[in-house]
N, C-alpha and C positions, 0 to 999 in steps of 0.2 A: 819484738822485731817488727811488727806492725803497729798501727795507729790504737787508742782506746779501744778496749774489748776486742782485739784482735782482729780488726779492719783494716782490710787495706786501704792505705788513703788516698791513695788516687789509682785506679782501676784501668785498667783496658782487657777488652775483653775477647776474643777469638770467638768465634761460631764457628763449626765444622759443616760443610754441604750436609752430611747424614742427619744432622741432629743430635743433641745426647754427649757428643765429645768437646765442650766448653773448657777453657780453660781462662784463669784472670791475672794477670800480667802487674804487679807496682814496680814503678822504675824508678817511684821515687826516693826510693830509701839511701844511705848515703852507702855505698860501696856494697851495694846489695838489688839486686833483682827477683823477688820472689814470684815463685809462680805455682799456683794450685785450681784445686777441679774447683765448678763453679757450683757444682750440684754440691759439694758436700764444705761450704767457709770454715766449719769449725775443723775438719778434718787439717791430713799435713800438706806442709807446703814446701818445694824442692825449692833451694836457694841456690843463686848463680853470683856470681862475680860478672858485672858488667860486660868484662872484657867478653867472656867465656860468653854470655846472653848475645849478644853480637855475633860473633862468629858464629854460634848454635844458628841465631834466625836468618844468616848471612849465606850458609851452606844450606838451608830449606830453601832458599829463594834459587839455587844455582840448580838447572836440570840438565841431564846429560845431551 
């Protein structure tokens, strides 16, 4: 699902103001958006359907 040895190949990464809640974003994979903690790579990784990654970071942006 990812690149050799289970790397994302191309990374974007999130910092949280607290510290500690990181998370790493590949968007490049083809009909797949994975996304996992940054503290633990070998650990799992929740997979999205583009569409789905979209709307997901599309309603985080909207505040009431």
């Amino acid at each position: 699902m990812f690149g050799a040895g289970g790397r994302f190949e191309r990374i974007q990464r999130r910092i949280s103001g607290q510290g500690g809640a990181c998370v790493e974003v590949a968007d490049n994979l083809p009909g797949l958006v994975a996304v996992r903690d940054s503290k633990d790579p070998a650990g799992p990784a929740l997979a999205f359907a583009p569409a789905a990654w979209h709307t997901f970071v599309t309603q985080l942006s909207v505040r009431p």
